[in-house]
C-alpha positions as CSV (number, residue, x, y, z in Angstrom):
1,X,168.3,155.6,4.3
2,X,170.5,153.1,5.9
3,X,172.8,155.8,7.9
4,X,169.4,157.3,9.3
5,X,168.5,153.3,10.3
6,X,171.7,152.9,11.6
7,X,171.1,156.3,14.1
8,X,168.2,154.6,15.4
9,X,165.8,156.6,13.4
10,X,162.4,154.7,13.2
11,X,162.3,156.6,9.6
12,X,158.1,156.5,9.0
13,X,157.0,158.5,6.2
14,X,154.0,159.8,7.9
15,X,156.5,161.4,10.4
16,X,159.5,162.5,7.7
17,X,160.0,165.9,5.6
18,X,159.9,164.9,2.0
19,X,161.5,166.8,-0.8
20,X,159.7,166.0,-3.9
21,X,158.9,162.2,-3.8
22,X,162.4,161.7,-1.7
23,X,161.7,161.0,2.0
24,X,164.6,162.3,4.5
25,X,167.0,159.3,5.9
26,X,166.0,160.4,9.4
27,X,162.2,161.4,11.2
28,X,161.3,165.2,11.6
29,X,162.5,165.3,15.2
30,X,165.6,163.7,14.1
31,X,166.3,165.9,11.5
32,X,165.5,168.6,14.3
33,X,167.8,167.2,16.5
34,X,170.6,167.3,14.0
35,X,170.1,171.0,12.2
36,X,169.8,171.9,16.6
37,X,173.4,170.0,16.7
38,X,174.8,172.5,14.0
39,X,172.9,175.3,15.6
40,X,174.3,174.6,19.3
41,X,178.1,174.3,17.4
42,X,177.5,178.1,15.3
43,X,176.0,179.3,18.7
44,X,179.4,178.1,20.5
45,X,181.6,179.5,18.2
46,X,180.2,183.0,18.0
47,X,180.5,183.1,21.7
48,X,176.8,182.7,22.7
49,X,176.7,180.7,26.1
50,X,173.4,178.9,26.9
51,X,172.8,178.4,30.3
52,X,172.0,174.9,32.3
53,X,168.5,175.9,33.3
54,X,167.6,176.6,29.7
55,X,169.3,173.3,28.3
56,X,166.8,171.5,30.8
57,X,163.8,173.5,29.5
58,X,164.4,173.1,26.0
59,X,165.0,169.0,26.6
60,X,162.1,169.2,28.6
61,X,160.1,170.9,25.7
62,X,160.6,168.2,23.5
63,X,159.9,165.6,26.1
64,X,157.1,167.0,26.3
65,X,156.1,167.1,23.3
66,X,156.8,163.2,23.1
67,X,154.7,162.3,26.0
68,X,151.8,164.4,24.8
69,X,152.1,162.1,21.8
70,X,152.6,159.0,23.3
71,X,150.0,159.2,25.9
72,X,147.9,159.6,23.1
73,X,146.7,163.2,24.3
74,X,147.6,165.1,21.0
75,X,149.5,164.1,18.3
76,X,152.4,166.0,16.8
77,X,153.2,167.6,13.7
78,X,156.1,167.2,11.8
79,X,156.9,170.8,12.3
80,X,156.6,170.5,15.9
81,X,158.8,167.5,16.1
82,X,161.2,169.7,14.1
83,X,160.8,172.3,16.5
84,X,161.0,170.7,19.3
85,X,164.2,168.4,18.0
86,X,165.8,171.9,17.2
87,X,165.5,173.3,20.7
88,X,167.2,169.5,22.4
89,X,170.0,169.5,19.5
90,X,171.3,172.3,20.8
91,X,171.1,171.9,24.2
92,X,171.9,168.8,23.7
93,X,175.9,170.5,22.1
94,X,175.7,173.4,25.1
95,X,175.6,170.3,27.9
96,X,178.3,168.1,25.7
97,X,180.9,170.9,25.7
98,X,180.0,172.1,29.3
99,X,181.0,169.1,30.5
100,X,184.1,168.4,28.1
101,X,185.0,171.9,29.4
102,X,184.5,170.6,33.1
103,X,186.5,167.6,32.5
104,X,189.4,169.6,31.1
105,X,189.4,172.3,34.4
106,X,189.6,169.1,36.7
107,X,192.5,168.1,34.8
108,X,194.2,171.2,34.2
C-alpha cells in the first residue's frame, strides 16, 4: 500500500479492485493506467505504431471521463476508470517513446 501512496494514488476502497478482502495498492484508474503501460510496451515491441491523433483521443477519453465525474454529472465505475486508465497508459508509452525517438533523430 505504501508504493501505491507513494505514486500519488489516493487509494479509496470504494474506487479500488479487491481480490478477496485484499484491496489493490493503487485506484481502478491507476491500476488501468499501469496494465495500459504494459500494454503500450507489448504493443511497441510487436511493431504496432499508434498514431498522435489516437494518443490524444484516448487521453481525452479518460479526461473525460474524470470531468464527468468531477462535475458531478455521472459518476464512474471502477470498470470504467479501468477502462478508461487502460486507453491513457498506453498512450501515455506510444507519446513517451515518440518523443525519445524524436530526441535521438535530432541528435543523430
Amino acid at each position: 500500500m505504501r508504493l501505491g501512496n507513494r505514486c500519488g494514488c489516493h487509494q479509496r476502497e470504494d474506487r479500488s479492485f479487491f481480490l478477496g478482502e485484499f484491496q489493490f495498492p493503487v485506484c481502478s484508474r491507476c491500476f488501468g493506467i499501469l496494465t495500459g503501460q504494459v500494454i503500450g510496451i507489448t504493443l511497441y515491441i510487436l511493431k504496432i505504431r499508434i498514431p498522435f491523433y489516437i494518443d490524444l483521443l484516448f487521453l481525452l477519453i479518460m479526461f473525460l471521463d474524470w470531468y464527468i465525474q468531477y462535475k458531478k454529472i455521472r459518476e464512474s465505475t471502477n470498470i470504467r476508470r479501468f477502462l478508461t486508465g487502460n486507453l491513457a497508459g498506453i498512450a501515455q508509452i506510444s507519446i513517451i517513446l515518440k518523443i525519445i525517438f524524436w530526441i535521438i533523430g535530432i541528435f543523430s
